[in-house]
C-alpha positions in Angstrom: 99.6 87.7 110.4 101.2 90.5 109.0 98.6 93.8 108.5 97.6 94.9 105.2 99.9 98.1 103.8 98.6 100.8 101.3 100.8 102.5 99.2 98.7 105.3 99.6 95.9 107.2 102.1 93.3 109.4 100.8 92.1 112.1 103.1 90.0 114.2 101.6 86.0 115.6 102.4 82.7 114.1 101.1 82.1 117.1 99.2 84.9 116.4 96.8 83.9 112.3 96.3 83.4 112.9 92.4 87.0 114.3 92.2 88.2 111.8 94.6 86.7 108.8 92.8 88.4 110.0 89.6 91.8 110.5 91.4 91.3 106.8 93.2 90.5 105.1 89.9 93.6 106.8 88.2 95.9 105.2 90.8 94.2 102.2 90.9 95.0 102.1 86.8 98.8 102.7 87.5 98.4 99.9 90.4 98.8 101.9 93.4 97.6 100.2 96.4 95.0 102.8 97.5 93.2 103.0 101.1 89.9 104.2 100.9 87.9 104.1 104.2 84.7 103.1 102.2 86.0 100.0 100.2 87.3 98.9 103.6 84.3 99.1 105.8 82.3 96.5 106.2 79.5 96.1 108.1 80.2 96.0 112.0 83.7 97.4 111.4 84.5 100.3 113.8 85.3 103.2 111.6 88.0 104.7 114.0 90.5 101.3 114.3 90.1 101.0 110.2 91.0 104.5 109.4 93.4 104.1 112.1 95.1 101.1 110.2 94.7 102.8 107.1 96.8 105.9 108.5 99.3 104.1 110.2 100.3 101.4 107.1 99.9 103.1 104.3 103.2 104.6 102.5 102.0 108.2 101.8 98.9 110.3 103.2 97.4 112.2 99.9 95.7 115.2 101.3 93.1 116.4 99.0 92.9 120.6 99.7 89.9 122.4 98.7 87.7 125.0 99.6 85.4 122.4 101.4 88.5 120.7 102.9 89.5 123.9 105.0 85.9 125.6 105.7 84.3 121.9 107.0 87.4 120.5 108.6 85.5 117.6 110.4 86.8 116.0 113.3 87.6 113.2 111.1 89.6 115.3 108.6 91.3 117.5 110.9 92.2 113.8 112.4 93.8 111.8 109.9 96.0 115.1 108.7 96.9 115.8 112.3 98.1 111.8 112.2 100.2 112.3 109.0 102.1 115.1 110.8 102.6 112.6 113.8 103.6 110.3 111.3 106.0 112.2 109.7 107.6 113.5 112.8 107.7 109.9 113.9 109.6 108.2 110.6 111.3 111.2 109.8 110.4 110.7 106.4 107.7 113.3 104.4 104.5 111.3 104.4 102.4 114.5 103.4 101.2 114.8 99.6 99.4 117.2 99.2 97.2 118.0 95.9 95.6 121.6 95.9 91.6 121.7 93.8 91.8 124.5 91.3 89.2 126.4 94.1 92.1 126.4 96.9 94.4 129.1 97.3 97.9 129.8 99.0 96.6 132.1 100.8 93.5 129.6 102.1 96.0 126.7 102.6 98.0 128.9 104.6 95.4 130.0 106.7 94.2 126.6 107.8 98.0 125.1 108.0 101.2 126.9 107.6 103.1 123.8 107.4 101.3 122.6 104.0 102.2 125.8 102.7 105.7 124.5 102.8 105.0 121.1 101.0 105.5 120.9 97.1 102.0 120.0 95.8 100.8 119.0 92.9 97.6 121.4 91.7 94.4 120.1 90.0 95.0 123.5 87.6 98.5 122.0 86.6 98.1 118.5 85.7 94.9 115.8 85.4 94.4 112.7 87.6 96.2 109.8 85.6 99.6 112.5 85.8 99.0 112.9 89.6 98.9 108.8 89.2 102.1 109.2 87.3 103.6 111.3 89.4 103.4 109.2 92.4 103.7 105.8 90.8 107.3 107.2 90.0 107.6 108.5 93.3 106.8 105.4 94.8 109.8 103.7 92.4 112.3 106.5 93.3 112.0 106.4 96.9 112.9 102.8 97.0 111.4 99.5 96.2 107.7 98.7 96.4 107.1 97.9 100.0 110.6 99.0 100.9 111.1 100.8 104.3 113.6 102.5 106.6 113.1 102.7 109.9 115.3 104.1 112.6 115.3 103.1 116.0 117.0 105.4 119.1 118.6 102.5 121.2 120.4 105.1 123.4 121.5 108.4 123.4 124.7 108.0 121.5 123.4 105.7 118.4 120.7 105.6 116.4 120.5 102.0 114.0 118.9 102.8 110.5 117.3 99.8 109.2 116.3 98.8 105.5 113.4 96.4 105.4 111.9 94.3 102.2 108.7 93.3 102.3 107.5 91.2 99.5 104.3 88.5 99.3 103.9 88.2 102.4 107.5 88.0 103.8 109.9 90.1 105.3 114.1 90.3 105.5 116.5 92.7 107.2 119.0 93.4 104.1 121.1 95.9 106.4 121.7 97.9 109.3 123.6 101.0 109.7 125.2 101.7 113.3 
C-alpha cells in the first residue's frame, strides 16, 4: 500500500496555532493537501513515526518564522527544519518555504539560521493567508503536475539517471528516464 503524500508540511510552534490555523484553512480552501501533526494523531499513534511520515512525503516543508519560532526552538521544531535541510540536500530540489510573522526580523532569522536568510519568503506584512494559499497553489502547478516527482538516483560514479514519476489515485508510471 502506497503511503499517504502531503502537498505540504507545516512546521511551526504552538504559540502561533491561531495564525497557523488561518494559514491551514486557507490552503485547505485552495485544496492543498496539508499535513498537520494534530489532524493526524490519533490516539496510540507514536508522535515521532507520524511527524516523521509527514516530513518525509510531503512535497514542501512550510516553515512558519516568528519570534516564538527562534527563542523556543523545541526539540521538535529544531527537528523537522533540520529534516527539511536533509531533505533538500537529499532531492536536490528546495523543499524549504519559508513564511516570516510580521514580529520576525532578518536580522533574527539570520541569527538562528543563516541558510533561511538566503530563501525567498513570503512575509505575513506583505500578503494575507489565502495569497500565501495562492502563491503556493500556483507553485505547486508550475513545478510540475500534482503528485509529480523527479528523482535522481547515483548508480555509479560516471551516471546519474533522472527519473520523472506520475502519481495519480493511487497509481504510479515511469513516463521517462534521462541517462
Amino acid at each position: 500500500m502506497e503511503p499517504k503524500r502531503w502537498d505540504v508540511f507545516i512546521c511551526h510552534v504552538s504559540e502561533d496555532i491561531e495564525y497557523i490555523q488561518q494559514l491551514k484553512e486557507a490552503l485547505v480552501r485552495e485544496k492543498i493537501d496539508v499535513f498537520f501533526a494534530k489532524d493526524e494523531l490519533s490516539w496510540g499513534c507514536e508522535l515521532h513515526r507520524v511527524i516523521n511520515d509527514g516530513l518525509r512525503y510531503s512535497k514542501y516543508g512550510l516553515v512558519v518564522l516568528s519570534k516564538q519560532f527562534v527563542e523556543k526552538c523545541s526539540k521538535w521544531t529544531s527537528t523537522e527544519l533540520s529534516s527539511l535541510h536533509s531533505k533538500s540536500r537529499l532531492s536536490s530540489q528546495d523543499c524549504i518555504l519559508p513564511v516570516w510573522k510580521k514580529d520576525i526580523t532578518e536580522v533574527e532569522v539570520g541569527n538562528f539560521d543563516m541558510t533561511l536568510v538566503g530563501i525567498k519568503a513570503l512575509k505575513e506584512e506583505d500578503m494575507s493567508v489565502d495569497q500565501m494559499a495562492m502563491e503556493l497553489k500556483k507553485k505547486l502547478r508550475n513545478d510540475g503536475c500534482w503528485g509529480c516527482s523527479i528523482r535522481k538516483t547515483q548508480h555509479d560514479k560516471s551516471k546519474t539517471i533522472t527519473r520523472i514519476v506520475l502519481e495519480d489515485a493511487g497509481s504510479k508510471a515511469e513516463v521517462g528516464t534521462n541517462v
